[in-house]
C-alpha positions as CSV (number, residue, x, y, z in Angstrom):
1,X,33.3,13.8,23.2
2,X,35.1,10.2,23.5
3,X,34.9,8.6,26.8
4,X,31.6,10.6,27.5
5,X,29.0,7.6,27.8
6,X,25.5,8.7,27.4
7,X,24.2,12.1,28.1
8,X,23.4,12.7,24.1
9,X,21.6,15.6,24.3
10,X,24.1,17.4,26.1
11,X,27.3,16.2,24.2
12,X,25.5,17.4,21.2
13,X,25.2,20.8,22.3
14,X,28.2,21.1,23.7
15,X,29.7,19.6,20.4
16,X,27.9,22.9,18.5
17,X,29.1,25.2,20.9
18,X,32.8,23.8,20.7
19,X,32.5,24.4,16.6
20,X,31.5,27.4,16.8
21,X,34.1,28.6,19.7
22,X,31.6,29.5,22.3
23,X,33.1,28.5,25.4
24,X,32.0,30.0,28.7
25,X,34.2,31.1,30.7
26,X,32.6,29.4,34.1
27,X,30.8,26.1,33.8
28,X,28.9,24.1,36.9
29,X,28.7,20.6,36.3
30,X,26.3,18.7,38.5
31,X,25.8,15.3,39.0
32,X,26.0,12.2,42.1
33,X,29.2,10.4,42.5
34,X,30.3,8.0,40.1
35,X,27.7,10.5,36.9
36,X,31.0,11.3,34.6
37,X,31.2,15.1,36.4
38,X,35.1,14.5,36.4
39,X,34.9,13.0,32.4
40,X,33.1,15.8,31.4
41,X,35.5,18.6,33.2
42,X,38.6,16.8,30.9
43,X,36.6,16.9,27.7
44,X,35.9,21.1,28.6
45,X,39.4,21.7,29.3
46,X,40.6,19.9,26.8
47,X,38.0,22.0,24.2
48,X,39.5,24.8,25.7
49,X,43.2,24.3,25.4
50,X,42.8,22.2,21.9
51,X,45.3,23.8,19.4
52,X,43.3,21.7,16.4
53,X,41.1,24.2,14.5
54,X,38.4,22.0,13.2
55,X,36.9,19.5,16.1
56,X,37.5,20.4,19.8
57,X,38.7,18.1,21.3
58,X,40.5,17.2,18.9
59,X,42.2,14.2,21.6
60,X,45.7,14.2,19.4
61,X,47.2,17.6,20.0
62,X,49.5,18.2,22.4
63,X,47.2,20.4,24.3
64,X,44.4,17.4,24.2
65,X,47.1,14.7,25.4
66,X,48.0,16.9,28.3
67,X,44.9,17.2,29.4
68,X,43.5,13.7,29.2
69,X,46.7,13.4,31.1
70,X,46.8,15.3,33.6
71,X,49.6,17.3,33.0
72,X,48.7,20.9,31.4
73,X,50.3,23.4,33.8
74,X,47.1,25.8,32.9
75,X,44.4,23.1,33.9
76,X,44.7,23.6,37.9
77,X,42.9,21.9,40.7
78,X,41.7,23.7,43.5
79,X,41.2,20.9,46.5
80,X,43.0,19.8,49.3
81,X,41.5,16.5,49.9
82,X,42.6,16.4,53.6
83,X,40.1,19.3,54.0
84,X,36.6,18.8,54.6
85,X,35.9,22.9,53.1
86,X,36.8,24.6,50.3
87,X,38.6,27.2,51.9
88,X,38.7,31.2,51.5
89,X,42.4,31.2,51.4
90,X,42.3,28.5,48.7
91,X,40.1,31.0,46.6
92,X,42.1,33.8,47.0
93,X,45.7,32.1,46.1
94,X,43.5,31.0,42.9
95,X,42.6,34.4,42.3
96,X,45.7,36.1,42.8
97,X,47.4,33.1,40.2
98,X,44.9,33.7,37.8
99,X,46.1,37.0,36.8
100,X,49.6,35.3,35.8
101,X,49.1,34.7,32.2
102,X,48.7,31.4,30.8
103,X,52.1,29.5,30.4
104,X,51.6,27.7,27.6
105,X,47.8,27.3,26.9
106,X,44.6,29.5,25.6
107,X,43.1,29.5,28.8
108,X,44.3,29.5,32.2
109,X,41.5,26.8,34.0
110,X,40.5,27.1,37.7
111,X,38.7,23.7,38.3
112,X,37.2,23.2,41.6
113,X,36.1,19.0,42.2
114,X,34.4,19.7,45.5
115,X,32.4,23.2,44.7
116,X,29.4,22.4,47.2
117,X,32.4,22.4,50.1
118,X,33.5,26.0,49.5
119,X,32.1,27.4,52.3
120,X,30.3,31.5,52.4
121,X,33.6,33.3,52.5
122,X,35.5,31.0,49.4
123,X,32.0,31.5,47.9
124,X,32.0,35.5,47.9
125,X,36.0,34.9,47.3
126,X,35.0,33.2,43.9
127,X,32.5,35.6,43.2
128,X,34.4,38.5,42.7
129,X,36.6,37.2,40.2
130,X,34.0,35.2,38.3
131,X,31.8,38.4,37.6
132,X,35.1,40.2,36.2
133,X,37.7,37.4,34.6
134,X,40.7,37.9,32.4
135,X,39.4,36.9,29.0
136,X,41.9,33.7,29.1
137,X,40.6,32.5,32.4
138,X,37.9,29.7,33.2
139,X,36.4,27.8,35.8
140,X,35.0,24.6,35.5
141,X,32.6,23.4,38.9
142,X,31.6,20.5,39.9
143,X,28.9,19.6,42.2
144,X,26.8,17.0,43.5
145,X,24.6,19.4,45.7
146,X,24.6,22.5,43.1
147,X,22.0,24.1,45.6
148,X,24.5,24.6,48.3
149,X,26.2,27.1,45.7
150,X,25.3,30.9,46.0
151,X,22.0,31.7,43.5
152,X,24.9,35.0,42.5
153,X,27.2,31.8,41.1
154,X,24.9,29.5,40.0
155,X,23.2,32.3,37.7
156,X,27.4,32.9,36.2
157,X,27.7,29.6,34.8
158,X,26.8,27.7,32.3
159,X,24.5,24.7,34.2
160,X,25.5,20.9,33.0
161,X,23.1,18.5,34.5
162,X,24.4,14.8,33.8
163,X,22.0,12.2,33.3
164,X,22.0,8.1,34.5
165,X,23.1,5.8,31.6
166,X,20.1,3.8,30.0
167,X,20.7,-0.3,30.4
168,X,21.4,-0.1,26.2
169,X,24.2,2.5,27.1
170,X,25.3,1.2,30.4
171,X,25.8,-2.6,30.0
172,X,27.7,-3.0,26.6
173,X,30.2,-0.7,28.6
174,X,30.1,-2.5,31.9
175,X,30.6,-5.7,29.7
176,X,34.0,-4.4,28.2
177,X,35.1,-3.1,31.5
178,X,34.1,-6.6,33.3
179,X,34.0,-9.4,30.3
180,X,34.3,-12.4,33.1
181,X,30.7,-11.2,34.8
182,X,27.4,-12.3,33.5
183,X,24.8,-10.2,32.5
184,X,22.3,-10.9,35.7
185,X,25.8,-9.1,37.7
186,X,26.0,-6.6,35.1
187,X,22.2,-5.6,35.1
188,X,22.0,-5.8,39.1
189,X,24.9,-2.9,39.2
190,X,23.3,-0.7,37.0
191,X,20.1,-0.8,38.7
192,X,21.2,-0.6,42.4
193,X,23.4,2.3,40.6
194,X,20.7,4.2,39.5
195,X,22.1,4.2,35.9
196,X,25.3,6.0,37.2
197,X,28.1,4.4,35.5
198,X,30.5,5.2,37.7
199,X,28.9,3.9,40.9
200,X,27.7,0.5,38.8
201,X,31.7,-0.4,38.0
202,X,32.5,0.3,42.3
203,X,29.9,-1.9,42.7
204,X,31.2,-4.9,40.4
205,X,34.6,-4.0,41.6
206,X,33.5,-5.0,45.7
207,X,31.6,-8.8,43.9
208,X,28.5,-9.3,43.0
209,X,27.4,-5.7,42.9
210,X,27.9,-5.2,46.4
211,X,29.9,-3.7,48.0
212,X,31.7,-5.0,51.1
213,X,30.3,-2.9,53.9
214,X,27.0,-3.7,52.3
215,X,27.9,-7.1,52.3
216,X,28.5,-7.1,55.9
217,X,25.3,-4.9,56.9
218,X,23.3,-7.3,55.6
219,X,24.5,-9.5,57.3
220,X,24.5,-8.0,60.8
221,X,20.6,-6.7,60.1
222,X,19.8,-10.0,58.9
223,X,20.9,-11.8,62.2
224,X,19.9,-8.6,64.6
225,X,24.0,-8.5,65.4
226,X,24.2,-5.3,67.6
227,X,28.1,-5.8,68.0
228,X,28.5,-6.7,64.4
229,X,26.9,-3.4,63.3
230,X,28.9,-1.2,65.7
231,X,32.4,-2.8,64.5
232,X,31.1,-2.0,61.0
233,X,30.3,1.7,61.6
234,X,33.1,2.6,63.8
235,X,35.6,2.5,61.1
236,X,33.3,4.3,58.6
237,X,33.9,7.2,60.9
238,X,36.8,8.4,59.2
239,X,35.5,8.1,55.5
240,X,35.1,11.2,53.8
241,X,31.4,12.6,52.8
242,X,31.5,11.4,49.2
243,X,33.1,7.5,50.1
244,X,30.1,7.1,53.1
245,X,26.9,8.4,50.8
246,X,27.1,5.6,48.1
247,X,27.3,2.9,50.7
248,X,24.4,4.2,52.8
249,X,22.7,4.3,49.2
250,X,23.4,1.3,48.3
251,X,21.6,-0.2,51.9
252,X,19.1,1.9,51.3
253,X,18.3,0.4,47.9
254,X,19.0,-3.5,49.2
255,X,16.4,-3.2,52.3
256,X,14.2,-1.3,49.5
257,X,14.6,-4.5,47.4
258,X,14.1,-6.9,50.1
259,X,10.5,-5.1,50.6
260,X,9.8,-5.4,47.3
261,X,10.5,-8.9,47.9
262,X,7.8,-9.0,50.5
263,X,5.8,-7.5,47.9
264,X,5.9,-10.5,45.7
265,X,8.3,-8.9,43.3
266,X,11.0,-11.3,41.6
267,X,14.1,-11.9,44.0
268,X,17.3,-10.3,43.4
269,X,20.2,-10.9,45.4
270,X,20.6,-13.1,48.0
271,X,21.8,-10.9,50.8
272,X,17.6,-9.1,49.8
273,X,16.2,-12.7,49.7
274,X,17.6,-13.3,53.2
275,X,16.5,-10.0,54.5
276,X,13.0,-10.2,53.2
277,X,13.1,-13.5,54.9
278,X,13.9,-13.0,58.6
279,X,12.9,-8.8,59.0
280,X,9.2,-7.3,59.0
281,X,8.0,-4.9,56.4
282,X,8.1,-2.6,59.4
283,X,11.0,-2.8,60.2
284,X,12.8,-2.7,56.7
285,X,10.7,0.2,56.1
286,X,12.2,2.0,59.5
287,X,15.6,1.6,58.6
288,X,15.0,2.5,55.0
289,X,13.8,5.9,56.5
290,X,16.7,6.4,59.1
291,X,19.0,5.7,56.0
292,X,17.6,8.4,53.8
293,X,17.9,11.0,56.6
294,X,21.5,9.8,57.4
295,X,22.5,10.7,53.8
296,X,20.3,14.1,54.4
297,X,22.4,14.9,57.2
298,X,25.4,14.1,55.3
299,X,24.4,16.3,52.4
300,X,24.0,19.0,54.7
301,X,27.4,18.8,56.1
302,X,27.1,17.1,59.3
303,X,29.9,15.2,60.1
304,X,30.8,11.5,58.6
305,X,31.6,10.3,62.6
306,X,28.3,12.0,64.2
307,X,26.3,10.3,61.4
308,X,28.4,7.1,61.9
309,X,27.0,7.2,65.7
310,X,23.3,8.2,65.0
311,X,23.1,5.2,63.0
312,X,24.7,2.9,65.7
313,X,21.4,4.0,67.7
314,X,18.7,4.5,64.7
315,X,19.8,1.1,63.7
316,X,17.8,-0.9,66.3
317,X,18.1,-4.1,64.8
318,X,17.6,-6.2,67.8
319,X,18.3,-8.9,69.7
């Protein structure tokens, strides 16, 4: 379970269930962006292809290596990243190759990144050939918004929930990752992160724990710029769902510390300092709330350019 950070409840049992050979044959792995969801899909396909008879994965056969590189021709993706859905016919040309036999592996292994994006009819496509597999075939979900998922699927697979990275876990690991940043950066990323690893190293990568666009919102707010806001947003239009949620997160949680800030709390950043400065509780607290229902909206599908637009307008910042 190498290159798994945290989560040591689960890697145990998944460790006892890899000794003893009890692999599922469908597995939903849920988790926000940036939680280890794609880590964790390796280490099951690798369990699951891993030729070495005593620890699974072993991470030195050739069926490990392939793996961990991305390579084995039985571990397929099913995604088209220019798509916004999962599609039905993606399903079904899944389906119809999973009754080819593996070429070279134990298992043949669907895995499907964006499972909350399949929409009814790649669903009820899946469903079929879940409740009835091959014995050598596998899928492997993952999901940020398992609830989207049909009760019929959910209740197939075995359910991985990952969990944020305590500070003792998270900043040794941040530390190797960014050995130049001090310990005040490295601290402030995993706690705007939530304690999601992934999401604390985007964060160092943009400075300072922030990321650019967050950078720049503050900025705007802070100085009631209308027209700096707007060029901001218009070119967040054509993010995809998953790129635009963390960075509306991550303004969510800066306004949230700059009203902690009005609170008397201890000052973080500066961008919060300046904020809790020169905006009113009020109206930190407004945006905080237009924020969280922009990322509702998003987790329900609405679209990244009518968000992008609501927020030009919920965003009255003034001046």
């Amino acid at each position: 379970m190498e290159g798994l950070l945290g989560n040591e409840r689960l890697k145990q049992s998944l460790s006892a269930a890899f000794a003893a050979d009890r692999l599922s044959h469908s597995w939903l792995i849920t988790g926000p962006v940036g939680s280890g969801k794609h880590t964790l899909a390796r280490i099951l396909a690798a369990a699951m292809q891993c030729t070495e008879g005593k620890r699974r994965p072993c991470g030195t056969c050739l069926a490990c290596r392939k793996v961990f590189d991305g390579v084995h021709p039985d571990v397929i993706t099913v995604d088209d990243p220019e798509k916004k859905t999962v599609t039905v016919e993606q399903i079904r040309r899944a389906r119809t190759d999973l009754y080819i036999r593996p070429n070279e592996g134990r298992r043949k292994i669907y895995v499907i990144p964006r499972a909350n994006d399949m929409n009814a009819s790649a669903q009820n496509a899946l469903l079929k050939v879940m409740e009835e597999p091959p014995e050598y075939g596998a899928f492997l979900l993952l999901s940020d918004s398992p609830e989207k998922l049909l009760p019929t699927i959910r209740s197939r697979c075995v359910c991985l929930q990952m969990s944020p990275l305590e500070e003792k876990e998270a900043l040794p690991a941040l530390s190797r990752a960014f050995p130049g940043k001090d310990r005040a950066a490295l601290h402030g990323a995993w706690q705007r992160s939530g304690g999601w690893y992934g999401q604390a190293l985007d964060l160092l990568k943009a400075g300072q724990g922030l990321a650019p666009q967050t950078l720049r919102f503050a900025d705007c707010f802070t100085r009631r710029d209308r027209l700096g806001l707007t060029e901001l947003l218009v070119p967040m239009e054509r993010w995809k769902r998953d790129q635009l949620i963390p960075v509306l997160q991550q303004w969510i949680e800066l306004l949230s510390e700059a009203l902690r800030l009005r609170s008397g709390l201890p000052a973080g950043s500066d961008a919060a300092l300046e904020l809790s400065r020169r905006r009113t509780g009020g109206e930190l607290v407004t945006a905080v709330q237009r924020l969280k229902r922009a990322v509702e909206l998003l987790q329900s599908n609405v679209g990244v350019g009518a968000v992008c637009g609501a927020l030009q307008i919920w965003l009255d910042i003034g001046g």
